[in-house]
C-alpha positions as CSV (number, residue, x, y, z in Angstrom):
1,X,-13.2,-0.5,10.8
2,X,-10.0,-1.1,8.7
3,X,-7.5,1.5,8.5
4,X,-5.5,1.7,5.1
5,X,-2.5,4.2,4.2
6,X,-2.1,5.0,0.3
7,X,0.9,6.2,-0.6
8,X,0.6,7.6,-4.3
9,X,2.4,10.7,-5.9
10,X,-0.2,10.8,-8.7
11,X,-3.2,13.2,-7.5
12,X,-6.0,12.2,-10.0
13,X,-5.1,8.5,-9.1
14,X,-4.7,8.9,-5.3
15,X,-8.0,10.8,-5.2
16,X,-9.9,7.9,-6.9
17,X,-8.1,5.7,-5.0
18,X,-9.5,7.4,-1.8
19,X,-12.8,7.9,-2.9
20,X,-13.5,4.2,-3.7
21,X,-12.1,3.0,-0.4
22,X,-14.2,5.6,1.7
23,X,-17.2,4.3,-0.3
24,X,-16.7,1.1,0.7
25,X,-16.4,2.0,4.2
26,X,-12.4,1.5,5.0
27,X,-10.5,4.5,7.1
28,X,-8.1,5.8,4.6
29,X,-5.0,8.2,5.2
30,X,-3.3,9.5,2.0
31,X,0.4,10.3,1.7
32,X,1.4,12.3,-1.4
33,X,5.1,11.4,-1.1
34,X,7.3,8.7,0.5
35,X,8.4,11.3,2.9
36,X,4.5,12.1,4.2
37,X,4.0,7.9,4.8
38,X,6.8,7.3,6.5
39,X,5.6,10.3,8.9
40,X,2.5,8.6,9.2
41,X,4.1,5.2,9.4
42,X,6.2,6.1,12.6
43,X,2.6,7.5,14.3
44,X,-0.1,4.7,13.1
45,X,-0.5,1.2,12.2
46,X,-2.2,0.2,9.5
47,X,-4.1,-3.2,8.4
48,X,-3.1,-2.5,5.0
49,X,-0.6,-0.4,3.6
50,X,-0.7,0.4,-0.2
51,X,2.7,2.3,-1.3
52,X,3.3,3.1,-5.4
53,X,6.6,1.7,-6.2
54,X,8.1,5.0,-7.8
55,X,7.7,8.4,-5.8
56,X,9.4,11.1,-4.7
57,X,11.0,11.5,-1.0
58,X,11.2,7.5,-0.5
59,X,10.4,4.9,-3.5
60,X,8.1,2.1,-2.3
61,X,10.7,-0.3,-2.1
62,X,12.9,2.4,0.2
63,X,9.6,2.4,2.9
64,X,9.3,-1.4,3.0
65,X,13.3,-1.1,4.1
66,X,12.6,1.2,6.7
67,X,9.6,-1.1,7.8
68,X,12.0,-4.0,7.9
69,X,14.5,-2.4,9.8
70,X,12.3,-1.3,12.6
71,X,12.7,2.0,12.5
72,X,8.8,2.2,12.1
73,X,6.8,-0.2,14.2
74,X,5.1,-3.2,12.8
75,X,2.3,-2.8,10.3
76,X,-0.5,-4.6,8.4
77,X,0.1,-6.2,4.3
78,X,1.6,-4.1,1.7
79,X,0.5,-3.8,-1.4
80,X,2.6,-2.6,-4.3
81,X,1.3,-0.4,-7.2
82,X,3.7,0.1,-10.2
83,X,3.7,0.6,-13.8
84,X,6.8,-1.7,-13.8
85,X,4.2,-4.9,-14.7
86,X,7.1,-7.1,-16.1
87,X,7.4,-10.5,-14.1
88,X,11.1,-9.7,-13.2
89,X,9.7,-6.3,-11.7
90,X,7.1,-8.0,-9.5
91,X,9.5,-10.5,-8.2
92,X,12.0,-8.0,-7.0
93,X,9.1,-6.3,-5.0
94,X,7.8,-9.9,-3.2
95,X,11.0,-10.4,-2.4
96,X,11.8,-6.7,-0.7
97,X,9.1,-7.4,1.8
98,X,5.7,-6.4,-0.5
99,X,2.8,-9.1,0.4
100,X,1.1,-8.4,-3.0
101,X,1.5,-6.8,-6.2
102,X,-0.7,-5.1,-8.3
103,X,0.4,-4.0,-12.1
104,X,-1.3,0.1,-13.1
105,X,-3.6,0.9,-14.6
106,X,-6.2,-1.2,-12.9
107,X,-9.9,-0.6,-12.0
108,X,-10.7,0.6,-8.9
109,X,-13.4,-2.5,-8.3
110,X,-10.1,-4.9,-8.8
111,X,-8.5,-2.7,-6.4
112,X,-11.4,-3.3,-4.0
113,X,-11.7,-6.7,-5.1
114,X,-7.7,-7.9,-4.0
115,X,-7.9,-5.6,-0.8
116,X,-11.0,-7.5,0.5
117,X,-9.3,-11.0,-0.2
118,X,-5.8,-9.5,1.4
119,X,-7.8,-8.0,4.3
120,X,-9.9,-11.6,4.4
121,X,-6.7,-13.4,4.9
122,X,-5.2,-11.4,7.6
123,X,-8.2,-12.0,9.7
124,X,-8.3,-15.5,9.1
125,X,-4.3,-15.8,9.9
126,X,-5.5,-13.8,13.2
127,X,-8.5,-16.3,13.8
């Protein structure tokens, strides 16, 4: 079973989020802050990792850094989440260290729908 962190500050949205993942049979661990997921970061790994790019304790982009730098141990794909849609926005998280990017608001089947082809191509790079 695939273990996923969300890391979202917005409560309404982080509990959809949740829900629709559970439902579709993933493990899911919820961080409220940037703070809480890099606690959970330093004592887990995760297949996935889906951080929103703007929230308090440690932005998105500030936990990719901390991924990089190995002060938490390797993980799974990361996913962005941001209102920030413009191309220029996008680009600057790709080229932190985020695998994907995914412009709010979006529907939680296209949620499911990229995190099955992200998970999909992990196992296939594994295979």
């Amino acid at each position: 079973m695939k273990r996923i962190l969300l890391a979202e500050d917005e409560e309404v949205l982080r509990m959809l989020v949740v829900d629709t993942l559970e439902d579709e049979d993933y493990v899911v661990d919820e961080a409220a802050d940037g703070m809480e997921a890099v606690q959970l970061l330093k004592h887990r790994t995760y297949d996935l990792i889906i951080l929103d790019y703007m929230m308090p304790g440690y932005t998105g982009l500030e936990i990719i850094e901390k991924i990089q730098s190995s002060e938490i141990q390797a993980q799974g794909k990361i996913l962005m989440l941001s209102a920030k849609s413009q191309q220029f926005e996008q680009e600057r998280v790709l080229e932190a260290g985020a695998d994907y990017f995914m412009a709010k608001p979006f529907s939680p089947l296209k949620l499911i729908e990229k995190i099955e082809v992200i998970l999909h191509e992990a196992e296939s790079i594994h295979y």
